[in-house]
DSSP file (Angstrom, degrees, kcal/mol; ACC not computed):
  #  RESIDUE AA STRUCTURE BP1 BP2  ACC     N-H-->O    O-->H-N    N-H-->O    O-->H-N    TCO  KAPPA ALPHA  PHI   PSI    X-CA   Y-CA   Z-CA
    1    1 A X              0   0    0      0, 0.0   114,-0.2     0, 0.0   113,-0.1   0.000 360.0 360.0 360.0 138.2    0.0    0.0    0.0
    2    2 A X        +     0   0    0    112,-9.9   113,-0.1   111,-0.3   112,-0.1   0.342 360.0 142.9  94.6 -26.8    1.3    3.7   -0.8
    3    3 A X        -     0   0    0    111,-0.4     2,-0.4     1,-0.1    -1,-0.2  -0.118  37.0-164.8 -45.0 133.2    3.5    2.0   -3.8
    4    4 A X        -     0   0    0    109,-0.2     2,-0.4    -3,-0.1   109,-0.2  -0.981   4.7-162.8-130.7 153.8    3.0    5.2   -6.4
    5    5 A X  B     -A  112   0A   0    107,-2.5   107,-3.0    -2,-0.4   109,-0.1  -0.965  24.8-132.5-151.2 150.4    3.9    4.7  -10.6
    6    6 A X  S    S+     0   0    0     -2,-0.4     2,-0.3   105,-0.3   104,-0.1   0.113  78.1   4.5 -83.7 -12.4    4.4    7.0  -13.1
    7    7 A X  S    S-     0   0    0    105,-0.1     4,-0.3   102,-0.1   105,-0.1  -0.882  71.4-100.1-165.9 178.6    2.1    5.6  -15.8
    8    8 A X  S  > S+     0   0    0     -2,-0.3     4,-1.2     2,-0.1     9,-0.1   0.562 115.2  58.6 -98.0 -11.1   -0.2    3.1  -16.7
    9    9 A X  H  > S+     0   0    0      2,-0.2     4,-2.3     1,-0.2     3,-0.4   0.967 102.3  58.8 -82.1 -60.9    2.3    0.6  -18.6
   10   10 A X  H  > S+     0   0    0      1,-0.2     4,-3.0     2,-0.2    -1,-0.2   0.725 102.1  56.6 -36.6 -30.6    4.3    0.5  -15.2
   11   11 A X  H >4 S+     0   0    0     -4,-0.3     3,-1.9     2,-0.2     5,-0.4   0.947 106.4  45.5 -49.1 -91.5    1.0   -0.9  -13.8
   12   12 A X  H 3< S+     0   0    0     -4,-1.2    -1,-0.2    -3,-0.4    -2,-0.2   0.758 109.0  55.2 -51.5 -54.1    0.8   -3.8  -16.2
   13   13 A X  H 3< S+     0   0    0     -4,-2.3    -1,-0.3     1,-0.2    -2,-0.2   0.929 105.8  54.3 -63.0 -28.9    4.7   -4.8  -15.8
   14   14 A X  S << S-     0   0    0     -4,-3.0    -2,-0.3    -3,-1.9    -1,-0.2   0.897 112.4-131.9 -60.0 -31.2    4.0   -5.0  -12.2
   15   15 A X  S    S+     0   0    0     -4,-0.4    -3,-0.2     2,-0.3     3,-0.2   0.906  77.4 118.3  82.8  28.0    1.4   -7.2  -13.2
   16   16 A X  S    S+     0   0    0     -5,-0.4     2,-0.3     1,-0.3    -4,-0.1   0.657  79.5  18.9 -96.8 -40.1   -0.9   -5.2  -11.0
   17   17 A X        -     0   0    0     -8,-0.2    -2,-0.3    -9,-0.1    -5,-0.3  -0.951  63.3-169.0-148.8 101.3   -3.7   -3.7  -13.8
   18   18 A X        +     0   0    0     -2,-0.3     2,-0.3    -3,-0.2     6,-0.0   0.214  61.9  84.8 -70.9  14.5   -3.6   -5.6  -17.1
   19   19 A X        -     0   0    0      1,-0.2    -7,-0.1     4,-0.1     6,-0.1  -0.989  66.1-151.3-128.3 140.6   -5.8   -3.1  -19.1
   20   20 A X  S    S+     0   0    0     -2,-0.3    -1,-0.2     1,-0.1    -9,-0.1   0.901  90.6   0.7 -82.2 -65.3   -3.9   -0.2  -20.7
   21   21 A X  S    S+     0   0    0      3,-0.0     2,-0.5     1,-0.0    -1,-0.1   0.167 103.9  96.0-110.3  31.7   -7.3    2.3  -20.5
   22   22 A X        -     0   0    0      1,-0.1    -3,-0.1    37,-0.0    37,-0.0  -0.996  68.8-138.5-108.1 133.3  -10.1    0.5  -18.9
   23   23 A X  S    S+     0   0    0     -2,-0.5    16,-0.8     1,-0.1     2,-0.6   0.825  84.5  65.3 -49.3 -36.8  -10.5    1.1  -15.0
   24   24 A X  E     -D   38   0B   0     14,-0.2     2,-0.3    -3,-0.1    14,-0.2  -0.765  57.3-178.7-123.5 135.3  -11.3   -2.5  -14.5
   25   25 A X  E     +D   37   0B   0     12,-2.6    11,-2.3    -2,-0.6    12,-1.9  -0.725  17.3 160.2-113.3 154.0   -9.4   -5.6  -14.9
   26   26 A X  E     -D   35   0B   0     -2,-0.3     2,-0.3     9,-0.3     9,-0.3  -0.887  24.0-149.4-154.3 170.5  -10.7   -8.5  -14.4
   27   27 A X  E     -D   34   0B   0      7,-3.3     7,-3.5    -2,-0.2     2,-0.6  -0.898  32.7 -99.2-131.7 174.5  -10.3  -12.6  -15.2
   28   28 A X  E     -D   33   0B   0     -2,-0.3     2,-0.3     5,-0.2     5,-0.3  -0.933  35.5-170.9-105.9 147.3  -12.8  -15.6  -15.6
   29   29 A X  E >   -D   32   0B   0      3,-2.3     3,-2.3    -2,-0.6     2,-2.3  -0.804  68.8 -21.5 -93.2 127.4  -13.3  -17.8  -12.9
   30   30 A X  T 3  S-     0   0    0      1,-0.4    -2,-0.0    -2,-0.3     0, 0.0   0.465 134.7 -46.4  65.9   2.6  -15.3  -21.1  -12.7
   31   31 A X  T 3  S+     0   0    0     -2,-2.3     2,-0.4     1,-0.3    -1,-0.4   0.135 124.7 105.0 108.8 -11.0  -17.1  -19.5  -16.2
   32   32 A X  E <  S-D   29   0B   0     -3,-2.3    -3,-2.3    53,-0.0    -1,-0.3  -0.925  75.9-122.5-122.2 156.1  -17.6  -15.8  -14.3
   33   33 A X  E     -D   28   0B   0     -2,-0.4     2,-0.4    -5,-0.3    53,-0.3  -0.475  33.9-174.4 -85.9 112.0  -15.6  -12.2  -14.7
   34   34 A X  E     -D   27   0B   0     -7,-3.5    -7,-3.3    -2,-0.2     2,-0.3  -0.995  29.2-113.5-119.2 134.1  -14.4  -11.7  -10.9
   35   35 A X  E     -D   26   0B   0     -2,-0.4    -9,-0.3    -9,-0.3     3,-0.1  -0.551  31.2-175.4 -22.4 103.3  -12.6   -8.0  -10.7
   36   36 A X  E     -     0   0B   0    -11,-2.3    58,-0.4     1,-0.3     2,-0.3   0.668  59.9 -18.7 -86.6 -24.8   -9.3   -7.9  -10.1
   37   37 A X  E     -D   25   0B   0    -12,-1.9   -12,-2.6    56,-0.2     2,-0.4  -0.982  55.7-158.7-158.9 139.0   -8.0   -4.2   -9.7
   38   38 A X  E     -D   24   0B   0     56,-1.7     2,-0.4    -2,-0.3    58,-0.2  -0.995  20.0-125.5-132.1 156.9   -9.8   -1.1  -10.9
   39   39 A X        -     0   0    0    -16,-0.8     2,-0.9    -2,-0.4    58,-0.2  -0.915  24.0-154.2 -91.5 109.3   -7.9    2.4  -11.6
   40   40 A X  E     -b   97   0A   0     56,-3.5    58,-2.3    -2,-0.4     2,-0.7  -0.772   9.8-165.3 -55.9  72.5   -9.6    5.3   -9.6
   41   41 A X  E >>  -b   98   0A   0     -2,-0.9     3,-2.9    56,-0.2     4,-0.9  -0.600  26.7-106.9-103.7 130.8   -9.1    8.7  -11.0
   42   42 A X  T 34 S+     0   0    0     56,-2.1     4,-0.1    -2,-0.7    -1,-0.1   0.206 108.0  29.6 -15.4 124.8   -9.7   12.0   -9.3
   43   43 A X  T 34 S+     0   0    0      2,-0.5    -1,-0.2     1,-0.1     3,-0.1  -0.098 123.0  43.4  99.3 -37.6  -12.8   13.5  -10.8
   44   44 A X  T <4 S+     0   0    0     -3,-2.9     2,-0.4     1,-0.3    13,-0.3   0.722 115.9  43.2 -97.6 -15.5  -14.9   10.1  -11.8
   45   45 A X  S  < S-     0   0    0     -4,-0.9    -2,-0.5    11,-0.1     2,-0.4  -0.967  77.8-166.3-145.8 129.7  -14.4    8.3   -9.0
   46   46 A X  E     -E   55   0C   0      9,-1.4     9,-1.0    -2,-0.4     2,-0.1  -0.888  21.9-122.3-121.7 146.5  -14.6   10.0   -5.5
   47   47 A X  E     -E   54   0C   0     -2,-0.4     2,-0.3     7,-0.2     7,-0.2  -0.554  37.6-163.8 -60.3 153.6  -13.4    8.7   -1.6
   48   48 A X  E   > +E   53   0C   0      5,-1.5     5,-1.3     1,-0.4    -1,-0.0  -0.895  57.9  11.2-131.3 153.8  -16.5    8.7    0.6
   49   49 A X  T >>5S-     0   0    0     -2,-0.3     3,-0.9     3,-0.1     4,-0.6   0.850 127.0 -54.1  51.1  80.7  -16.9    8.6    4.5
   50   50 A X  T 345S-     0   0    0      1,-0.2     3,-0.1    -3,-0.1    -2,-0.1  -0.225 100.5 -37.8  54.9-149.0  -13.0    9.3    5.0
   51   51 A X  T 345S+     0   0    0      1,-0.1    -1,-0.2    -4,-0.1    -2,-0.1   0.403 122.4  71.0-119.7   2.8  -10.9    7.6    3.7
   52   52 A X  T <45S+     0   0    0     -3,-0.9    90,-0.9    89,-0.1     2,-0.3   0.780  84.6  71.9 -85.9  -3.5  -12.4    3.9    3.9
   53   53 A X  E  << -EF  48 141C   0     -5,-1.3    -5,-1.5    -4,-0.6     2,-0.4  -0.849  63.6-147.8-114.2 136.6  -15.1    4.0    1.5
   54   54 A X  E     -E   47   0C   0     86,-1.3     2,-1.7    -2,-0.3    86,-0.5  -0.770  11.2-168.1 -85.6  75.8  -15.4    4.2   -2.6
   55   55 A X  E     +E   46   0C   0     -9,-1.0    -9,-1.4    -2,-0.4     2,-0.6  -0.218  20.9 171.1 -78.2 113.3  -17.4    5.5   -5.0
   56   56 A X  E     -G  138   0D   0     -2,-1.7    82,-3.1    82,-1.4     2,-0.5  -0.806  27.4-138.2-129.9 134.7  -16.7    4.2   -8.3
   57   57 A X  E     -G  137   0D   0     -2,-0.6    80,-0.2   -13,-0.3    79,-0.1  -0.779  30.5-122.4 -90.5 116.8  -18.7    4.6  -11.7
   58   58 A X        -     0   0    0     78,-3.2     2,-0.3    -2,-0.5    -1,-0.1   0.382  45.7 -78.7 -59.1-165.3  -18.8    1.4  -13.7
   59   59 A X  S    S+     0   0    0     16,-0.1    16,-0.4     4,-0.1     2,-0.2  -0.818  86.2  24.5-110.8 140.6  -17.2    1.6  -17.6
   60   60 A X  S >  S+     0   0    0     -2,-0.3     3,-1.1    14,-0.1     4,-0.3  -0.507  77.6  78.4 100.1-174.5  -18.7    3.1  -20.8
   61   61 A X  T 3  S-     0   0    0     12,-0.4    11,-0.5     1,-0.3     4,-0.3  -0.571 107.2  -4.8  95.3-151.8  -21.2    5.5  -21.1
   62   62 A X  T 3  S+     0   0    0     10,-0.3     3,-0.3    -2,-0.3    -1,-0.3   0.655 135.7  55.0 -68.8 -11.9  -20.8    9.0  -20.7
   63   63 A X  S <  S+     0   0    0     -3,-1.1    -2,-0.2     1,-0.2    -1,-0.2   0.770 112.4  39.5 -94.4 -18.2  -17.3    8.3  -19.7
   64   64 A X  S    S+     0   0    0     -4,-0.3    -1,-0.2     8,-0.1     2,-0.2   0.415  80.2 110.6-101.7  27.0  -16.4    6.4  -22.6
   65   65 A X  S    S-     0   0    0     -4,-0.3     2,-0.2    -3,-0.3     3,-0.1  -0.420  72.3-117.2-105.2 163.4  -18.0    8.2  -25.3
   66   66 A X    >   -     0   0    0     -2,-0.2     3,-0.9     4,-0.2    -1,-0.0  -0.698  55.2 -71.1 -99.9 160.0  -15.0   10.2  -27.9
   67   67 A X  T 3  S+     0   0    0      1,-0.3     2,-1.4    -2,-0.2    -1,-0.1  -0.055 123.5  19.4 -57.9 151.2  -15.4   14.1  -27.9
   68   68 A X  T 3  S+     0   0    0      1,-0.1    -1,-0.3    -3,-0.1     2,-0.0  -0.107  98.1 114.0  58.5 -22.3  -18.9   15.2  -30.0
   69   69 A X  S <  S-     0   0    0     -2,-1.4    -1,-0.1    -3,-0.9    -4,-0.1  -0.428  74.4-110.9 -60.0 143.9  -20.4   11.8  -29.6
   70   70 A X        -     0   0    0      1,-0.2    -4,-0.2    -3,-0.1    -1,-0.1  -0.250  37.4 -94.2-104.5 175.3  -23.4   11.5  -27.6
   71   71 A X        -     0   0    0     -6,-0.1     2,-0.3     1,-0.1    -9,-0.2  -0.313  41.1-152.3 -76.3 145.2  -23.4    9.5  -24.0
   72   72 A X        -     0   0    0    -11,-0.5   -10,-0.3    -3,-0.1    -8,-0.1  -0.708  25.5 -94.6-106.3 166.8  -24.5    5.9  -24.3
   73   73 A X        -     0   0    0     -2,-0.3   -12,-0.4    60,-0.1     2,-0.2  -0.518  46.6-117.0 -67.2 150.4  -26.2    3.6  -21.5
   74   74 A X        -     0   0    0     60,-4.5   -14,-0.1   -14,-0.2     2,-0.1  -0.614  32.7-134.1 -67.7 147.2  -23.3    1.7  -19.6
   75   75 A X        -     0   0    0    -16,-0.4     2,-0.3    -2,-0.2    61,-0.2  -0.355   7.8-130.1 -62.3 158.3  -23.6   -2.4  -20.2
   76   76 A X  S    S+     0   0    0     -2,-0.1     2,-0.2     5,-0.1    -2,-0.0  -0.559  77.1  90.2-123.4  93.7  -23.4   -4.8  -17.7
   77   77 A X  S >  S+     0   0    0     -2,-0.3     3,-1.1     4,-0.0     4,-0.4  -0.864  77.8  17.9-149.8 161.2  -21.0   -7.0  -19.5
   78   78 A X  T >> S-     0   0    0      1,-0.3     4,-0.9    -2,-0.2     3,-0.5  -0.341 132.6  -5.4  80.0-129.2  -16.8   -7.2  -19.6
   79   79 A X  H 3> S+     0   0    0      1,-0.3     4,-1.1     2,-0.2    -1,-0.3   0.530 130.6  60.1 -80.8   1.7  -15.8   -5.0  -16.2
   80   80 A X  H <> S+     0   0    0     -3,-1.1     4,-1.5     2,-0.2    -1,-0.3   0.658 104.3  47.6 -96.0 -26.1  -18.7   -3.8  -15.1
   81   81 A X  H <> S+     0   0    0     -3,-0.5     4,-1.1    -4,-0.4    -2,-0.2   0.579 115.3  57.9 -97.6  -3.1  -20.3   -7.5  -14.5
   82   82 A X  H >X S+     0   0    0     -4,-0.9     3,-1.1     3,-0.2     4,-1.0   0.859 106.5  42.9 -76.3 -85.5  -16.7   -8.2  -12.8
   83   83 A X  H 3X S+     0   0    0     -4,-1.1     4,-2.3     1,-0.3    -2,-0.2   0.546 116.7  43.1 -66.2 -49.0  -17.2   -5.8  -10.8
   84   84 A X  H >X S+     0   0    0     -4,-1.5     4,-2.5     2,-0.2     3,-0.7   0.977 119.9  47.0 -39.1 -72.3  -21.2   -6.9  -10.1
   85   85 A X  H <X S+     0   0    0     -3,-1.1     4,-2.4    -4,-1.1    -2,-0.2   0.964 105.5  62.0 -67.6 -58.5  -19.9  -10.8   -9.9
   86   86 A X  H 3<>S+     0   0    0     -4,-1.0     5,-0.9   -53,-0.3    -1,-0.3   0.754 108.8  42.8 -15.9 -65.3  -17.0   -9.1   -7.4
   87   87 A X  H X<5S+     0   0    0     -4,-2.3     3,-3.0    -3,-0.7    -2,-0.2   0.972 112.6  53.0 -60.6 -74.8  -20.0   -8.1   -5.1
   88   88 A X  H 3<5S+     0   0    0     -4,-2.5    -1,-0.2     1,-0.3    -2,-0.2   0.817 116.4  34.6 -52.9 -34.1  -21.9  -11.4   -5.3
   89   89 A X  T 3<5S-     0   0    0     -4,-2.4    -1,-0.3    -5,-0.2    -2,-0.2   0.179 105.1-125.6-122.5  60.9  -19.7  -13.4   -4.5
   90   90 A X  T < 5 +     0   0    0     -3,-3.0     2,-0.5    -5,-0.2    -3,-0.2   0.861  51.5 145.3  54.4  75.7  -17.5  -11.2   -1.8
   91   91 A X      < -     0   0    0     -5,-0.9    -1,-0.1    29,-0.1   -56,-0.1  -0.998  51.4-112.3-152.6 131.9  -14.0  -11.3   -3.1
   92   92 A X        -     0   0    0     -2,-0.5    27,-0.2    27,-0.1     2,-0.2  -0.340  24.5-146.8 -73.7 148.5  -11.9   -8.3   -2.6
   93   93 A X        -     0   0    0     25,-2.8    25,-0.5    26,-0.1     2,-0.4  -0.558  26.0-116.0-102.2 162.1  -10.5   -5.8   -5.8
   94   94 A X        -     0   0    0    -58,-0.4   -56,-1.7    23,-0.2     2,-0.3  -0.786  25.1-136.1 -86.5 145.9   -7.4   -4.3   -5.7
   95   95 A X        -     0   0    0     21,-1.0     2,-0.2    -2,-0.4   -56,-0.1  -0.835  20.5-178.1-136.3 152.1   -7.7   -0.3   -5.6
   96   96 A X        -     0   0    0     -2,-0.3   -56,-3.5   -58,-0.2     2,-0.5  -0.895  16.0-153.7 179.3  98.0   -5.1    1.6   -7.9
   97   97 A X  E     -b   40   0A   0     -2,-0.2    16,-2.3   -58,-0.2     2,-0.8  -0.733   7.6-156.4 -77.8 126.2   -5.5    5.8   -7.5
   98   98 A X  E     +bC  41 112A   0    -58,-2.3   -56,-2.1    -2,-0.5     2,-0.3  -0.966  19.3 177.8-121.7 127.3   -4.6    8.2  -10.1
   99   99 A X  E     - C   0 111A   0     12,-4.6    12,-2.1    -2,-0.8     2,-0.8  -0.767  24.4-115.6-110.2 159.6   -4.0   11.0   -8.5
  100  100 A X  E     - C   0 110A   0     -2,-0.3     2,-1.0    10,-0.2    10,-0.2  -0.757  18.1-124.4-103.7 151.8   -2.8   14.3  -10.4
  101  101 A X        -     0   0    0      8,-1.6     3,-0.4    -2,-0.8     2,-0.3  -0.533  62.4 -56.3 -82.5  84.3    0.4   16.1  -10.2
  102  102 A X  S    S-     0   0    0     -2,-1.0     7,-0.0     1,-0.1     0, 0.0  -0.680 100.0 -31.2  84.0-152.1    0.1   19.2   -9.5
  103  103 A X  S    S+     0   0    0     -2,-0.3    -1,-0.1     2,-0.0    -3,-0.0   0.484  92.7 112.6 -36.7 -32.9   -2.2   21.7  -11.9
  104  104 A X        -     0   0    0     -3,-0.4    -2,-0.0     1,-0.1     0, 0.0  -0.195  57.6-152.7 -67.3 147.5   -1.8   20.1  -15.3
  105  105 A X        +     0   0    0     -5,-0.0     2,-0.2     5,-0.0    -1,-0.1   0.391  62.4 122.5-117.7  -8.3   -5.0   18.5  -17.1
  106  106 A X  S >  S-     0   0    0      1,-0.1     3,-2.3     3,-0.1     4,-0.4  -0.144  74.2-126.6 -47.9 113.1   -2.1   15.9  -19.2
  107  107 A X  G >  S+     0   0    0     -2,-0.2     3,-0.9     1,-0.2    -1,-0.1   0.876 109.4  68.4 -23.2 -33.1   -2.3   12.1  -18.9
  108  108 A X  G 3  S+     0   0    0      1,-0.3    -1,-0.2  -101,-0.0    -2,-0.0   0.843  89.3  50.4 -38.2 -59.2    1.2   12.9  -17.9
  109  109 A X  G <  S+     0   0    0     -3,-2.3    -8,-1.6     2,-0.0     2,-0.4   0.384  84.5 104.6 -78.2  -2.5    0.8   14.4  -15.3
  110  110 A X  E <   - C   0 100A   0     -3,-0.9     2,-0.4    -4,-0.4   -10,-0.2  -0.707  50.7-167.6-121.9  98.8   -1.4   11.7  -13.8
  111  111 A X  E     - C   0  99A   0    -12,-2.1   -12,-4.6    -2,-0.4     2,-0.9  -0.795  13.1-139.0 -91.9 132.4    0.6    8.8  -10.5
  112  112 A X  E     -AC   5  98A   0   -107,-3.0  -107,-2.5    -2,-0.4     2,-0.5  -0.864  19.9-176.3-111.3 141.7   -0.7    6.1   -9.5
  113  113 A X        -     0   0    0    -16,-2.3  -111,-0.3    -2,-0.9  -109,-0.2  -0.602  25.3-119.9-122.0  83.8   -0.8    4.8   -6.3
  114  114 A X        -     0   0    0     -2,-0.5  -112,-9.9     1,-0.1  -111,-0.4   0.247  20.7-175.6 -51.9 135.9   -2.0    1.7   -4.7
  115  115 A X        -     0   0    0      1,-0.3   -19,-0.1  -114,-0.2    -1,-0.1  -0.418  44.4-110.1-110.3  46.5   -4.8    1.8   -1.9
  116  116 A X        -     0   0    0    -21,-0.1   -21,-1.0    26,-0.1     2,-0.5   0.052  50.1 -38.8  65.4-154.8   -4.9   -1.4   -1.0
  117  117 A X        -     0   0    0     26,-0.3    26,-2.0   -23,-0.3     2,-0.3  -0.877  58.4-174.6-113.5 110.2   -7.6   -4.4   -1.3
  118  118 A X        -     0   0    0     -2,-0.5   -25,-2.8   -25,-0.5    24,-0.3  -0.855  25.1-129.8-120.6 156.8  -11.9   -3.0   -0.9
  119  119 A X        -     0   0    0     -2,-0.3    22,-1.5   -27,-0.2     2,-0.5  -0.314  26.1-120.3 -95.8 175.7  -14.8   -5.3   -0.8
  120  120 A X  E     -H  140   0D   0     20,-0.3    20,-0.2    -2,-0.2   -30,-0.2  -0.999  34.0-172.1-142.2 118.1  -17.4   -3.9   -3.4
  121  121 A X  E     -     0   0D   0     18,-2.5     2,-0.3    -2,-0.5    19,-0.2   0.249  56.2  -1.5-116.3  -6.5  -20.5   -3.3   -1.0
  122  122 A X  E     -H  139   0D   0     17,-0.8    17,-2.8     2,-0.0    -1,-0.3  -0.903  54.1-146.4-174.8 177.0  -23.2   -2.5   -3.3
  123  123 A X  E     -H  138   0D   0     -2,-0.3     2,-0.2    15,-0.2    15,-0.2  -0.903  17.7-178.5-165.1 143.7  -24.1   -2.0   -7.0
  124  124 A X  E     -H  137   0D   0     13,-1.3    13,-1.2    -2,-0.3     2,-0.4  -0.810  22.5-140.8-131.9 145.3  -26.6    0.4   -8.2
  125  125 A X  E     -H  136   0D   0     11,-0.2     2,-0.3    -2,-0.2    11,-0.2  -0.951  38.7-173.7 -92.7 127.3  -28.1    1.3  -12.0
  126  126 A X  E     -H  135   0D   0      9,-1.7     9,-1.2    -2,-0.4     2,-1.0  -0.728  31.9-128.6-108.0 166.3  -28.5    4.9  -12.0
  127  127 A X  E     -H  134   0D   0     -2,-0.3     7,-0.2     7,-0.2     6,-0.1  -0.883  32.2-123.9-108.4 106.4  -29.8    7.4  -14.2
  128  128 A X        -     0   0    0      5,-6.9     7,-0.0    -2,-1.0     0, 0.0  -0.605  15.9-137.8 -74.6 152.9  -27.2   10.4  -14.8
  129  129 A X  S    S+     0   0    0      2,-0.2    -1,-0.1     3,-0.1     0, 0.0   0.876  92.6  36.0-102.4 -51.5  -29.0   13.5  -13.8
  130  130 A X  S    S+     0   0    0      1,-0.1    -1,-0.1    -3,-0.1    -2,-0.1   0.966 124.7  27.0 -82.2 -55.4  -27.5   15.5  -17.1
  131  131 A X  S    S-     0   0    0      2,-0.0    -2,-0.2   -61,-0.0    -1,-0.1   0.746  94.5-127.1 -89.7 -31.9  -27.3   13.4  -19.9
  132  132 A X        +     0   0    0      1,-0.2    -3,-0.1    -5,-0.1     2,-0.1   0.742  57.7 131.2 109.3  -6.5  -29.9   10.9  -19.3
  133  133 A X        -     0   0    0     -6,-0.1    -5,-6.9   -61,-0.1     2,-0.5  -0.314  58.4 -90.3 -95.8-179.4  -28.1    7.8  -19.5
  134  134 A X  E     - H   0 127D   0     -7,-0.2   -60,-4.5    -2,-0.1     2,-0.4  -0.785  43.5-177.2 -88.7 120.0  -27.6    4.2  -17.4
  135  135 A X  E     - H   0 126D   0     -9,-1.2    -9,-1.7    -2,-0.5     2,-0.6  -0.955  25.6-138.4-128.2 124.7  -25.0    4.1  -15.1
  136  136 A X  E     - H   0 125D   0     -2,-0.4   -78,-3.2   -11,-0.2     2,-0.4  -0.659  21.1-166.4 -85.2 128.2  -23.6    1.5  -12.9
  137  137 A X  E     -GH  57 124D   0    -13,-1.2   -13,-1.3    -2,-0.6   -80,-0.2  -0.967   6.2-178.2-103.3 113.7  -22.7    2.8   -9.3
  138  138 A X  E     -GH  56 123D   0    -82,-3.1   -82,-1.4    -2,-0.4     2,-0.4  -0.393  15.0-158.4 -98.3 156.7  -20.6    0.7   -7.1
  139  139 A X  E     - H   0 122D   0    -17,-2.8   -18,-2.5   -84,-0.2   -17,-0.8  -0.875  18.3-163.1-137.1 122.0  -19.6    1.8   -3.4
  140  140 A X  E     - H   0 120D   0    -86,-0.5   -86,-1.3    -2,-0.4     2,-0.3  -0.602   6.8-144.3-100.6 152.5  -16.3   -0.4   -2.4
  141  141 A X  B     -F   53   0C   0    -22,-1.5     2,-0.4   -88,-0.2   -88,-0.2  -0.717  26.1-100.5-109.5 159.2  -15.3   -0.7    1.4
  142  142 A X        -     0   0    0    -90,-0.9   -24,-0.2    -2,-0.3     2,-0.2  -0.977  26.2-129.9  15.0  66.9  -11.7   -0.7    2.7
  143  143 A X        -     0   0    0    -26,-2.0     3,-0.4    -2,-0.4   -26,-0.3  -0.353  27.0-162.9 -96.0  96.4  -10.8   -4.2    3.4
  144  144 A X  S    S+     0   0    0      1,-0.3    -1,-0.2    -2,-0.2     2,-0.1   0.374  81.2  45.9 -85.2  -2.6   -9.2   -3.2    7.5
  145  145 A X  S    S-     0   0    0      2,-0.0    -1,-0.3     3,-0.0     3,-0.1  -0.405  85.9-161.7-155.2  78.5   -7.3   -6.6    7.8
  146  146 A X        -     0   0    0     -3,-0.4     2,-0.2     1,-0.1    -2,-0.0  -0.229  30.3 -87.7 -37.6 130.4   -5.6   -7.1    4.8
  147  147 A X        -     0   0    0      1,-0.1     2,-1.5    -2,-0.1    -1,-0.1  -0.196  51.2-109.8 -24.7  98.3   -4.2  -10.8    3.7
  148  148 A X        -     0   0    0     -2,-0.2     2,-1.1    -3,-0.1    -1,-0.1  -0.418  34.9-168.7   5.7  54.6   -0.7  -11.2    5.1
  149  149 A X        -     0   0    0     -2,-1.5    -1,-0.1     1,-0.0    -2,-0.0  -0.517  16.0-140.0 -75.4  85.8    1.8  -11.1    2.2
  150  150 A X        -     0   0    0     -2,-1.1     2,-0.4     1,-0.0    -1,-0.0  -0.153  12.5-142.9 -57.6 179.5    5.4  -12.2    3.5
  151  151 A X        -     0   0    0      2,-0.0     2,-0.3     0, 0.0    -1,-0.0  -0.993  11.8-151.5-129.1 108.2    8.3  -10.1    2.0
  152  152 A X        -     0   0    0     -2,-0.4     2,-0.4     2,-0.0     0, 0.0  -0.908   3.2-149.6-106.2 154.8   11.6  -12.1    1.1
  153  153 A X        -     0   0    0     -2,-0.3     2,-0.6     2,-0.0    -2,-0.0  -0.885  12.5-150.9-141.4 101.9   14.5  -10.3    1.2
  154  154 A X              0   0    0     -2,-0.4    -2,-0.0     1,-0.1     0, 0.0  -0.764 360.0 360.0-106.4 154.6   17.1  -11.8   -1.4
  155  155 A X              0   0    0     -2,-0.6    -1,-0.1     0, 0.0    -2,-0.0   0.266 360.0 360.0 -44.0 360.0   21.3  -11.6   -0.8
């Protein structure tokens, strides 16, 4: 926890976030998409309640639509039904912040920093208040006794 990178590639060579731009990465399971890590960035995705709580806005939609196109509903398929299947059957994500650096609105400018392991504690379809579209809202918890990971130390 507290680990910060420079980029999203670094991400992937840790072998931390396998998706180059989509917030959630995810695998199949037993035949279902369990969530493994999602990327949090300042401005869609906000802390609640302190610091132990997450609000995070599923993928697609109004966030994924390209400049002049109009907002679509989000699915709930690929990472947003990991995220859903996360919740049903109780299995902790990985949390990954991008926070920004300083003033600058650049991709660039953009660290990330892992926040440790949250349980995903509800999921909601919403209606966005401005555009009108379907949006999945998830609220993630703060997982307060994290898994044990020994550290070896090599010569």
């Amino acid at each position: 926890i507290g680990c910060t990178f420079n980029d999203r590639v670094e991400l992937i060579i840790v072998g931390l976030h396998s998706r180059h731009q989509n917030g959630i990465d995810f695998v199949k399971s037993k035949g279902e998409l369990i969530a493994t890590c999602i990327v949090s960035c300042e401005g869609y995705n906000e802390k609640m309640n302190g610091s132990e709580m997450l609000s995070y806005v599923g993928e697609g939609g109004l966030y994924g639509v390209k400049e002049g196109e109009c907002p679509k509903d989000q699915k709930m398929e690929k990472g947003n039904l990991a995220l859903k299947n996360s919740w049903k059957f109780g299995n902790d994500v990985r949390v990954v912040k991008g926070v920004k650096n300083g003033d600058s609105v650049s991709i660039s400018s953009i660290r990330y920093v892992y926040d440790g392991l949250y349980m995903v504690v509800s999921c909601n379809a919403l209606w966005h208040l401005v555009s009108l579209n379907l949006m999945f809202h998830f609220t993630l918890k703060r997982n307060p006794n994290p898994p044990f990971v020994p550290c070896h130390r090599f010569a």
